[in-house]
Residue, then its C-alpha position, 0 to 999 in steps of 0.5 A: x628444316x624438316x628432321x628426319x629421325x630414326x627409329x631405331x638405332x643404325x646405318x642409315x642405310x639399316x634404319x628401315x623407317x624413320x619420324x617427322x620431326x623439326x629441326x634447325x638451330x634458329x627455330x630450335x632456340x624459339x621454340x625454346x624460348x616461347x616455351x620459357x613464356x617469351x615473346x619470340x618471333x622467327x624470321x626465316x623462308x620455307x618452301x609451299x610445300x608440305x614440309x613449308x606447311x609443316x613447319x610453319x605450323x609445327x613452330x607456331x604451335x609453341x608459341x612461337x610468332x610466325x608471321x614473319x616467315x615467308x614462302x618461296x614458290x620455287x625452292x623446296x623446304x630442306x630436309x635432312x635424316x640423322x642416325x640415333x647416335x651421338x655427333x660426338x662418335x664416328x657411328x653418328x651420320x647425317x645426310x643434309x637435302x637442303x642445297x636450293x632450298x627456301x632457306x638457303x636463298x635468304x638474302x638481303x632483300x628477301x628478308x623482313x630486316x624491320x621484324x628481324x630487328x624487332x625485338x629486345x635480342x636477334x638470335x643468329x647463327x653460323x649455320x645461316x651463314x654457310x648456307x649460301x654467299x646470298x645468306x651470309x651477305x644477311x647476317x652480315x648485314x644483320x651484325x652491322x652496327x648501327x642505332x636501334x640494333x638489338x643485342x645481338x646473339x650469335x652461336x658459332x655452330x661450325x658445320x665444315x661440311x656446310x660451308x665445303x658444300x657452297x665451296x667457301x674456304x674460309x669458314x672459320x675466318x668468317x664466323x670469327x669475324x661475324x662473332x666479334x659483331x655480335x654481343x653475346x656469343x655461344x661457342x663450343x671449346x671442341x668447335x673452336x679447336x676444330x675451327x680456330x686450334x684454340x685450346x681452352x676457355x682463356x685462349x678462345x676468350x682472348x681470340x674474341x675480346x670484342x663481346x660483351x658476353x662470351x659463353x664457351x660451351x665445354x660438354x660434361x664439364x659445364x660452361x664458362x662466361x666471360x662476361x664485361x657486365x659482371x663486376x666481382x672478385x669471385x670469378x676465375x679471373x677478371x681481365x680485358x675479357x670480363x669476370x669469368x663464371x663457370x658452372x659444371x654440368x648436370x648429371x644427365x640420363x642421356x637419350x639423345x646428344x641434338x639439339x643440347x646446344x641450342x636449348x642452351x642458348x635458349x635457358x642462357x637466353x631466357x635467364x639474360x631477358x629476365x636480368x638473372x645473375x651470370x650464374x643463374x642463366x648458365x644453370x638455366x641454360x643446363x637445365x634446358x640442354x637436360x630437357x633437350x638430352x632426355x628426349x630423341x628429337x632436337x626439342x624437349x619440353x621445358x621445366x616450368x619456370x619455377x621449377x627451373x627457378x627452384x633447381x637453379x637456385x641450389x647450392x654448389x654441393x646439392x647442384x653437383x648431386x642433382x641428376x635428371x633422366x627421361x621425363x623430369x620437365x613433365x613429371x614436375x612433382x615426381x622430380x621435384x621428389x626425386x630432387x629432394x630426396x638426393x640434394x634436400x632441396x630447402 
């Protein structure tokens, strides 16, 4: 979709104007990605319009590979305006336009499924799935086991308003189930209490036993994996649910609380690709949330990776210490300074 961000702080019905920027959850995470230095493709629908045009063109510009997008004659592209303020609080509003869009008339056969299947991980998440029957058909074809499929990555994103507005009742029933196809698994301890009333790291992860890899996203106080692959007497347990890692969050100067989760999902992501311990891609994926944090759009721009490589590697003490605001992927060395000076970084 199309983003629409304020600018200044308000009602929307204050905010006299407001910036053109990119939004939308799968997009978000490639773009993440392709700024990691990866080969990422994005397999979507957007309308011939300007906003279409928009789009396509804003996400190619990081690299990303959009070959695979296809455009709808006579469906507009979705766009959606949000206030300034965190999701977390009541001030916060967003007002979605995306009913009849492109997007939401993805379907099986209006989908390139060879492309989507391409690459060594497939990228899916709740949001497509509440967008229309049409739309979750897809994912759940995409989640079908079968030879040949990649390892599949699915972020929960429960949106109840979404799935109000196509009139399904069951929504979190349905992601429960598309996440125990998938592989790997991101979901927030604050979404699965509102979806699921599951309260805490141990209880979400025997609600999903099926993953190989279940990372439970906890806000400020970091991220806990559960992870089969992962043998080890350190973890806080291991069990049918794996040995589980957790890592704190990062001391953050934050700008704006969008699109954190998804430049998660895409550090979490990068560091799997490049085979790095579970620890590893859990503070790559904090490390990404920062970028996103300390800007006032959904992407921020990556830490370069041996920057990133450099901050991950810190020990336990000098991790806890570390703190980032506006501007640390770009000024790397200013950063990497300030870095030094806090946590003496060897």
């Amino acid at each position: 979709m199309v983003t629409f961000l304020p600018t200044r702080p308000g009602r929307l019905a204050d905010v006299p104007s407001f910036e053109r920027g990119i939004g939308g959850a799968e997009s978000n995470v490639a773009c993440g990605l392709a700024g990691l230095g990866h080969r990422v493709k994005w397999v979507s629908r957007v309308g011939t319009d300007g906003f279409g045009d928009h789009l396509v063109e804003r996400i190619g510009s990081y690299g990303v590979d959009v070959s695979a997008v296809r455009r709808d004659p006579e469906r507009p592209t979705g766009v959606y305006f949000r206030t300034a303020g965190d999701r977390a609080t009541d001030a916060h509003e967003v007002a979605y336009y995306r009913a009849g869009s492109a997007a939401s008339a993805m379907s099986v056969g209006s989908v390139d499924l060879e492309a989507a299947r391409a690459g060594r991980v497939l990228h899916l998440t709740g949001i497509t799935a509440a967008l229309s029957a049409e739309c979750l058909d897809l994912l759940w074809k995409l989640t079908e086991p079968g030879p040949g499929r990649p390892l599949v990555s699915f972020d929960v994103n429960y949106r109840p308003g979404l799935w109000r507005d196509h009139g399904h009742p069951d929504g979190p029933r349905v992601l429960l189930e598309l996440a125990r196809r998938a592989d790997l698994v991101f979901v927030g301890d604050d979404e699965a209490r509102q979806a699921w009333g599951l309260h805490g790291a141990r209880a979400i992860g025997n609600a999903l036993p099926e993953p190989d890899v279940l990372v439970i996203k906890q806000g400020r106080g970091g991220a806990t994996v559960f992870d089969k692959n992962t043998e080890g007497t350190g973890g806080l347990c291991e069990d049918a649910m794996g040995t589980a890692t957790a890592v704190p969050a990062l001391n953050v100067d934050v700008v704006a609380a969008v699109g954190a989760g998804d430049a998660f999902a895409a550090g979490f992501l990068s560091a799997t690709l490049r085979g790095l311990p579970v620890r590893d891609r859990l503070r790559h994926g904090h490390l990404m949330a920062a970028s996103a944090l300390t800007v006032p759009g959904d992407l921020g721009t990556p830490p370069t990776r041996d920057h990133a490589d450099r901050l991950a590697a810190l020990d336990d003490a000098a991790w806890g210490r570390l703190r980032l605001g506006p501007g640390w992927t770009q000024a790397v060395d200013e950063a990497v300074v300030r870095a030094e000076e806090e946590v003496r970084i060897p």
